[in-house]
C-alpha positions as CSV (number, residue, x, y, z in Angstrom):
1,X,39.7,-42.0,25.5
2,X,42.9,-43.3,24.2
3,X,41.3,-46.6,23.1
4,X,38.5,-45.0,21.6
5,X,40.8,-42.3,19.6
6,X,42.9,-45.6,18.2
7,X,40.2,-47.6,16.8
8,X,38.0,-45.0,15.6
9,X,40.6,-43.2,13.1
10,X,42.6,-41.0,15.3
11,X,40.5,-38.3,16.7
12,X,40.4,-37.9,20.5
13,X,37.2,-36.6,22.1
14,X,36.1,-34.7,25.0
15,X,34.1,-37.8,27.4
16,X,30.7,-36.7,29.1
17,X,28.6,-39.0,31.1
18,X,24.7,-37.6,30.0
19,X,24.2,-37.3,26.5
20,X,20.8,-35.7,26.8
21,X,18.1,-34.4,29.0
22,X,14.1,-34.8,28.0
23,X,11.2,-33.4,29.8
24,X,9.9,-36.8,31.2
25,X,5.7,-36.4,29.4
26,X,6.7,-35.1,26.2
27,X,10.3,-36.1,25.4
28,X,11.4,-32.7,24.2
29,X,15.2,-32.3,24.4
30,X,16.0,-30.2,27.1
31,X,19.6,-30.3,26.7
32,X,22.1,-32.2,24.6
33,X,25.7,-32.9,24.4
34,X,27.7,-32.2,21.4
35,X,30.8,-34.4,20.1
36,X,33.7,-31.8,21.3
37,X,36.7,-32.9,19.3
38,X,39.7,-32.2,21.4
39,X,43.0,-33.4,19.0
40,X,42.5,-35.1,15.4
41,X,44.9,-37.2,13.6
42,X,46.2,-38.7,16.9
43,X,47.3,-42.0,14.3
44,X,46.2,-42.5,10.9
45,X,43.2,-43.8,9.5
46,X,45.4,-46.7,8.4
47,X,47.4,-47.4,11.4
48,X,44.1,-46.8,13.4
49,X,42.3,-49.6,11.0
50,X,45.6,-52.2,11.8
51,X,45.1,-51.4,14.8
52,X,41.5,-52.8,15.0
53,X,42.6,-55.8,12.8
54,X,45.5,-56.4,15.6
55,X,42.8,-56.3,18.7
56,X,40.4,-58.4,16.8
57,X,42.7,-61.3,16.4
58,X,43.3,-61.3,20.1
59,X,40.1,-62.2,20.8
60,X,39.5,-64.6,18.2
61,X,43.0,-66.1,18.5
62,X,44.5,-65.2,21.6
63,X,44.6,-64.4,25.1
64,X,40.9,-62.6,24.7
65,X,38.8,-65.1,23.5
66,X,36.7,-65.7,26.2
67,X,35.3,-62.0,25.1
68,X,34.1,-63.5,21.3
69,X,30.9,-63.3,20.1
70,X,29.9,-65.6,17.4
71,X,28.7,-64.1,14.2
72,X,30.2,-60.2,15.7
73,X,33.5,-58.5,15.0
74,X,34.5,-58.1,18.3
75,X,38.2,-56.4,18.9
76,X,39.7,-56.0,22.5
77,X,43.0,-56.4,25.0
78,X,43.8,-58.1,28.2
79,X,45.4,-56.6,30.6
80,X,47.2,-58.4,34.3
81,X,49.0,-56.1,36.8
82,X,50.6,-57.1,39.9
83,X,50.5,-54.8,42.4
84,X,52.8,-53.2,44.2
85,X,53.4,-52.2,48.1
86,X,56.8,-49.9,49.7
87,X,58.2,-50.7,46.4
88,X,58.0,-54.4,46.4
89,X,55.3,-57.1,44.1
90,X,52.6,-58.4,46.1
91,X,52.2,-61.9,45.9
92,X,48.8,-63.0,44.2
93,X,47.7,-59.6,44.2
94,X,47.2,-58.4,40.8
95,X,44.4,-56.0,38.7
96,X,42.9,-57.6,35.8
97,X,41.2,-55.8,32.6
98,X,39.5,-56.0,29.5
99,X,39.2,-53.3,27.3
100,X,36.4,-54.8,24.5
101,X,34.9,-52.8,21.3
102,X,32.4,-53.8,18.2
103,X,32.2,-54.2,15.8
104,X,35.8,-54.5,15.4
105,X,35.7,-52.4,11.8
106,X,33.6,-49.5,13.0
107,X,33.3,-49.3,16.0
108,X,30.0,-48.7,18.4
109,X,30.8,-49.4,21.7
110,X,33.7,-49.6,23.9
111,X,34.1,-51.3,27.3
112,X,36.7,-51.1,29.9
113,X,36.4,-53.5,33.1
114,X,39.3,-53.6,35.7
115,X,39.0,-55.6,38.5
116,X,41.0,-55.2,41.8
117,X,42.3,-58.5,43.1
118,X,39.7,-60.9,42.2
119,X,39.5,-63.8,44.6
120,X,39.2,-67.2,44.0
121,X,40.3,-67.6,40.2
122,X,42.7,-67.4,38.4
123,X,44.1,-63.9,38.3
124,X,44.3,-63.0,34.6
125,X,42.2,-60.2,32.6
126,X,41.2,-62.8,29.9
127,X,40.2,-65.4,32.1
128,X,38.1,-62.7,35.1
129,X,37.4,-59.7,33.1
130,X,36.8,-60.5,29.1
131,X,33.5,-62.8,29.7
132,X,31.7,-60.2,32.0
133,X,32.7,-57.8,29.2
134,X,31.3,-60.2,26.9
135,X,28.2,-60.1,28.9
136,X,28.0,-56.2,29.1
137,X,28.6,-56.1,24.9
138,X,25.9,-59.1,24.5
139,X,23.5,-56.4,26.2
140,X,24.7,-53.7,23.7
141,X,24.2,-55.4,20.9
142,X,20.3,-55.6,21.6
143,X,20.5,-51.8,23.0
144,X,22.1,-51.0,20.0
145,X,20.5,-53.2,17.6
146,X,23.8,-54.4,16.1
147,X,23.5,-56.5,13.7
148,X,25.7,-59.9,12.9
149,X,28.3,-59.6,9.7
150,X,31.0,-61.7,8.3
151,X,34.2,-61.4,6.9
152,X,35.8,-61.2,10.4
153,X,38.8,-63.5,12.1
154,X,37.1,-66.7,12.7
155,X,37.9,-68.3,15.7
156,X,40.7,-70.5,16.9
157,X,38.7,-73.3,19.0
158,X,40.8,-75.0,21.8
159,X,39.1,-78.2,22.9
160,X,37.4,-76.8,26.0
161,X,35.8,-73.8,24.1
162,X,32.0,-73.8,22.8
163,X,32.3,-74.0,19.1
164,X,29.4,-73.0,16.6
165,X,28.6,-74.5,13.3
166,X,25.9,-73.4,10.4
167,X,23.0,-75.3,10.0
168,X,22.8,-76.7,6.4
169,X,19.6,-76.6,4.9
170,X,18.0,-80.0,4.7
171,X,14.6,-80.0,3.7
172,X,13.4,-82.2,0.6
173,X,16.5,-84.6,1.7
174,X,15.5,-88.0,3.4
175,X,15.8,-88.5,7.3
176,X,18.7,-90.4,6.3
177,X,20.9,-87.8,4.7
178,X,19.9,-85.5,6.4
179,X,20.9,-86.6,9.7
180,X,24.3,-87.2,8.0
181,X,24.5,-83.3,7.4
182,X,23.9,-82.4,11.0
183,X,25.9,-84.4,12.7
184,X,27.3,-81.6,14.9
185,X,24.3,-81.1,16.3
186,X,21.4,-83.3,18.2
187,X,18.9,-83.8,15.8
188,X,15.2,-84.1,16.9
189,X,12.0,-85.4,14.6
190,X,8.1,-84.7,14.6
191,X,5.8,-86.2,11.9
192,X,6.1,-89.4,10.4
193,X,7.6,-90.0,6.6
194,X,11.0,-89.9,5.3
195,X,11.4,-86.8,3.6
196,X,12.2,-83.8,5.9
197,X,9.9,-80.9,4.8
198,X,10.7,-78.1,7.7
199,X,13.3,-77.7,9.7
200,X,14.0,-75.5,12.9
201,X,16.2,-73.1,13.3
202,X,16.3,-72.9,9.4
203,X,19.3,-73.6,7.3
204,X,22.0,-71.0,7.5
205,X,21.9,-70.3,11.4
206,X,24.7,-70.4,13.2
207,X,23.8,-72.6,16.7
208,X,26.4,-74.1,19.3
209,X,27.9,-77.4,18.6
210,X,24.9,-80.0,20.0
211,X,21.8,-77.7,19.8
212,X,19.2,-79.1,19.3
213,X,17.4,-79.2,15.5
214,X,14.2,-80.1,14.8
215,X,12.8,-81.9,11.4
216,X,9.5,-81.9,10.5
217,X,8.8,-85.1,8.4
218,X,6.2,-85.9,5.6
Protein backbone atom coordinates (compact mmCIF):
# COMPACT_ATOMS: atom_id res chain seq x y z
CA UNK A 1 0.00 0.00 0.00
CA UNK A 2 2.66 2.47 0.93
CA UNK A 3 4.60 1.74 -2.33
CA UNK A 4 1.73 1.85 -4.35
CA UNK A 5 0.43 5.31 -2.73
CA UNK A 6 4.24 6.82 -3.56
CA UNK A 7 4.47 6.05 -7.12
CA UNK A 8 1.04 6.57 -8.17
CA UNK A 9 0.67 10.36 -6.90
CA UNK A 10 -0.04 10.13 -3.36
CA UNK A 11 -3.39 8.57 -2.80
CA UNK A 12 -3.50 5.49 -0.47
CA UNK A 13 -6.14 2.82 -1.13
CA UNK A 14 -8.14 0.36 0.56
CA UNK A 15 -6.26 -3.39 -0.83
CA UNK A 16 -8.86 -6.30 -1.67
CA UNK A 17 -7.82 -9.58 -3.02
CA UNK A 18 -11.08 -10.35 -5.79
CA UNK A 19 -11.85 -7.68 -7.93
CA UNK A 20 -14.95 -9.27 -9.34
CA UNK A 21 -17.26 -12.23 -9.38
CA UNK A 22 -19.01 -13.57 -12.86
CA UNK A 23 -21.58 -16.23 -13.23
CA UNK A 24 -19.23 -18.85 -14.88
CA UNK A 25 -21.81 -19.49 -18.57
CA UNK A 26 -22.62 -16.01 -19.08
CA UNK A 27 -20.02 -13.68 -17.59
CA UNK A 28 -22.47 -11.31 -15.95
CA UNK A 29 -20.84 -9.44 -13.02
CA UNK A 30 -22.12 -10.68 -10.04
CA UNK A 31 -20.23 -8.54 -7.81
CA UNK A 32 -17.42 -5.97 -8.15
CA UNK A 33 -14.95 -4.12 -6.08
CA UNK A 34 -14.75 -0.44 -6.17
CA UNK A 35 -11.41 1.71 -5.72
CA UNK A 36 -12.10 2.89 -1.85
CA UNK A 37 -9.70 5.81 -1.45
CA UNK A 38 -8.71 5.79 2.08
CA UNK A 39 -6.11 9.15 2.44
CA UNK A 40 -5.17 11.47 -0.63
CA UNK A 41 -2.24 13.62 -1.00
CA UNK A 42 -0.10 11.28 1.09
CA UNK A 43 3.11 13.18 -1.09
CA UNK A 44 2.81 15.26 -4.02
CA UNK A 45 2.27 14.54 -7.49
CA UNK A 46 5.82 15.86 -7.89
CA UNK A 47 7.58 14.23 -5.16
CA UNK A 48 5.57 11.11 -5.99
CA UNK A 49 6.92 11.37 -9.87
CA UNK A 50 10.84 11.91 -8.32
CA UNK A 51 10.10 9.32 -6.57
CA UNK A 52 9.50 6.96 -9.64
CA UNK A 53 12.49 8.56 -11.50
CA UNK A 54 14.68 7.70 -8.14
CA UNK A 55 13.43 3.76 -8.23
CA UNK A 56 13.85 3.52 -11.83
CA UNK A 57 17.49 4.36 -11.78
CA UNK A 58 18.06 1.66 -9.30
CA UNK A 59 17.19 -0.80 -11.53
CA UNK A 60 18.83 0.40 -14.53
CA UNK A 61 21.91 1.62 -12.64
CA UNK A 62 22.08 0.13 -9.41
CA UNK A 63 21.68 -2.58 -7.00
CA UNK A 64 18.26 -3.67 -8.93
CA UNK A 65 19.22 -4.44 -12.16
CA UNK A 66 18.86 -7.86 -12.29
CA UNK A 67 14.87 -6.79 -12.31
CA UNK A 68 15.34 -4.68 -15.88
CA UNK A 69 13.45 -5.30 -18.70
CA UNK A 70 14.74 -4.10 -21.98
CA UNK A 71 12.56 -1.77 -23.97
CA UNK A 72 10.14 -1.33 -20.30
CA UNK A 73 10.37 1.41 -17.67
CA UNK A 74 10.72 -0.71 -14.97
CA UNK A 75 11.17 1.21 -11.26
CA UNK A 76 11.87 -0.92 -8.01
CA UNK A 77 14.01 -1.31 -4.52
CA UNK A 78 16.14 -3.97 -2.88
CA UNK A 79 15.80 -4.75 0.23
CA UNK A 80 18.47 -7.28 2.75
CA UNK A 81 17.58 -7.83 6.43
CA UNK A 82 19.48 -9.79 8.90
CA UNK A 83 17.62 -11.37 11.29
CA UNK A 84 17.61 -11.17 14.58
CA UNK A 85 17.29 -13.83 17.66
CA UNK A 86 17.18 -12.89 21.97
CA UNK A 87 18.33 -9.59 20.74
CA UNK A 88 21.35 -10.62 18.89
CA UNK A 89 22.20 -10.78 14.54
CA UNK A 90 22.02 -14.14 13.22
CA UNK A 91 24.88 -14.99 11.19
CA UNK A 92 23.92 -15.63 7.40
CA UNK A 93 20.50 -15.43 8.21
CA UNK A 94 18.96 -12.65 6.43
CA UNK A 95 15.36 -11.76 4.47
CA UNK A 96 15.67 -10.54 1.03
CA UNK A 97 13.16 -8.38 -1.12
CA UNK A 98 12.18 -6.72 -4.14
CA UNK A 99 9.62 -4.46 -4.43
CA UNK A 100 9.26 -3.97 -8.58
CA UNK A 101 6.56 -1.64 -10.53
CA UNK A 102 5.96 -0.66 -14.51
CA UNK A 103 6.01 1.13 -16.17
CA UNK A 104 8.06 3.24 -14.11
CA UNK A 105 5.95 6.63 -15.25
CA UNK A 106 2.48 5.27 -14.71
CA UNK A 107 2.42 2.70 -13.06
CA UNK A 108 0.31 -0.78 -13.72
CA UNK A 109 1.61 -3.27 -11.64
CA UNK A 110 3.34 -3.61 -8.43
CA UNK A 111 5.23 -6.58 -7.04
CA UNK A 112 6.58 -7.30 -3.63
CA UNK A 113 8.72 -10.71 -3.13
CA UNK A 114 10.44 -11.38 0.33
CA UNK A 115 12.19 -14.30 0.81
CA UNK A 116 13.10 -15.88 4.27
CA UNK A 117 16.63 -17.07 4.36
CA UNK A 118 17.38 -18.29 0.95
CA UNK A 119 19.93 -21.04 0.94
CA UNK A 120 22.66 -21.50 -1.15
CA UNK A 121 23.33 -17.92 -2.80
CA UNK A 122 24.19 -15.22 -2.08
CA UNK A 123 21.92 -13.56 0.42
CA UNK A 124 21.05 -10.13 -1.13
CA UNK A 125 17.37 -8.90 -2.48
CA UNK A 126 18.93 -7.86 -5.88
CA UNK A 127 20.81 -10.84 -6.49
CA UNK A 128 17.65 -13.72 -4.94
CA UNK A 129 14.52 -11.71 -5.26
CA UNK A 130 14.70 -8.96 -8.27
CA UNK A 131 14.98 -11.71 -11.20
CA UNK A 132 12.03 -13.91 -10.00
CA UNK A 133 10.25 -10.46 -9.77
CA UNK A 134 11.50 -9.90 -13.18
CA UNK A 135 9.97 -13.09 -14.12
CA UNK A 136 6.52 -12.49 -12.36
CA UNK A 137 6.43 -8.66 -14.38
CA UNK A 138 7.60 -10.43 -17.79
CA UNK A 139 4.17 -12.45 -17.25
CA UNK A 140 2.31 -9.11 -16.63
CA UNK A 141 3.27 -7.48 -19.29
CA UNK A 142 1.53 -10.15 -21.68
CA UNK A 143 -1.54 -10.23 -19.02
CA UNK A 144 -1.60 -6.76 -19.26
CA UNK A 145 -0.64 -6.14 -22.72
CA UNK A 146 1.98 -3.53 -21.84
CA UNK A 147 3.42 -2.22 -24.36
CA UNK A 148 7.42 -1.21 -24.87
CA UNK A 149 8.24 2.82 -24.75
CA UNK A 150 11.31 4.80 -24.67
CA UNK A 151 12.60 7.68 -23.07
CA UNK A 152 13.45 5.68 -19.90
CA UNK A 153 17.15 5.33 -17.97
CA UNK A 154 19.02 3.21 -20.22
CA UNK A 155 21.02 0.70 -18.67
CA UNK A 156 24.38 0.67 -17.05
CA UNK A 157 25.94 -2.77 -18.49
CA UNK A 158 28.65 -4.36 -16.26
CA UNK A 159 30.60 -6.93 -18.20
CA UNK A 160 28.73 -10.03 -17.08
CA UNK A 161 25.23 -8.55 -17.87
CA UNK A 162 23.22 -9.48 -21.25
CA UNK A 163 23.27 -6.39 -23.16
CA UNK A 164 20.77 -5.55 -26.15
CA UNK A 165 21.45 -3.62 -29.21
CA UNK A 166 18.97 -2.38 -32.25
CA UNK A 167 19.07 -4.08 -35.31
CA UNK A 168 19.93 -1.58 -38.13
CA UNK A 169 18.03 -1.98 -41.15
CA UNK A 170 20.18 -3.45 -43.84
CA UNK A 171 18.42 -4.39 -46.80
CA UNK A 172 19.47 -3.05 -50.40
CA UNK A 173 23.10 -2.84 -48.75
CA UNK A 174 25.69 -5.65 -49.97
CA UNK A 175 26.55 -8.75 -47.80
CA UNK A 176 29.56 -6.95 -47.21
CA UNK A 177 28.32 -3.79 -45.44
CA UNK A 178 25.95 -5.20 -44.13
CA UNK A 179 27.69 -7.66 -42.01
CA UNK A 180 29.83 -4.64 -40.94
CA UNK A 181 26.44 -3.05 -39.42
CA UNK A 182 25.61 -6.14 -37.34
CA UNK A 183 28.52 -6.91 -35.91
CA UNK A 184 27.01 -7.35 -32.44
CA UNK A 185 25.07 -9.97 -33.44
CA UNK A 186 25.58 -13.52 -35.40
CA UNK A 187 24.62 -12.99 -38.73
CA UNK A 188 23.12 -15.86 -40.78
CA UNK A 189 22.39 -15.94 -44.82
CA UNK A 190 19.88 -17.84 -47.17
CA UNK A 191 19.82 -17.17 -50.99
CA UNK A 192 22.55 -16.55 -53.11
CA UNK A 193 23.59 -12.85 -54.49
CA UNK A 194 25.14 -9.91 -52.84
CA UNK A 195 22.49 -7.62 -52.16
CA UNK A 196 20.53 -8.40 -48.94
CA UNK A 197 16.77 -7.97 -49.83
CA UNK A 198 15.04 -9.25 -46.38
CA UNK A 199 16.09 -9.40 -43.24
CA UNK A 200 14.84 -11.19 -39.96
CA UNK A 201 13.92 -9.78 -37.13
CA UNK A 202 13.49 -6.43 -39.17
CA UNK A 203 15.50 -3.30 -38.60
CA UNK A 204 14.61 -1.48 -35.50
CA UNK A 205 14.29 -4.57 -33.03
CA UNK A 206 15.90 -4.59 -30.07
CA UNK A 207 17.53 -8.50 -29.72
CA UNK A 208 20.33 -9.54 -27.15
CA UNK A 209 23.90 -9.04 -27.96
CA UNK A 210 24.77 -12.42 -30.43
CA UNK A 211 21.14 -13.27 -31.68
CA UNK A 212 21.00 -14.59 -34.36
CA UNK A 213 19.88 -12.37 -37.82
CA UNK A 214 19.00 -13.73 -40.80
CA UNK A 215 19.58 -12.05 -44.47
CA UNK A 216 17.88 -13.06 -47.27
CA UNK A 217 20.08 -12.50 -50.37
CA UNK A 218 19.30 -11.74 -54.18
Amino acid sequence: MAVSAAINGGTLYKPYIVKRITEHETGQIIKEVKETIIRENIITEETSEIVRMTLESVVSLGTGRNAYIDGYRVGGKTGTAQKVNNGVYMHGNYIVSFVGFLPANDPQIVVYLAIDNPKGVTQYGGTVSAPIVKNIMEDAIVALDIQKQEGGTEKKYQWYDKKYYTVENVVGLTKKEASSKLKNFTVEYSGSGNTVIKQSPEGGTRVAEYSNIRLYLG
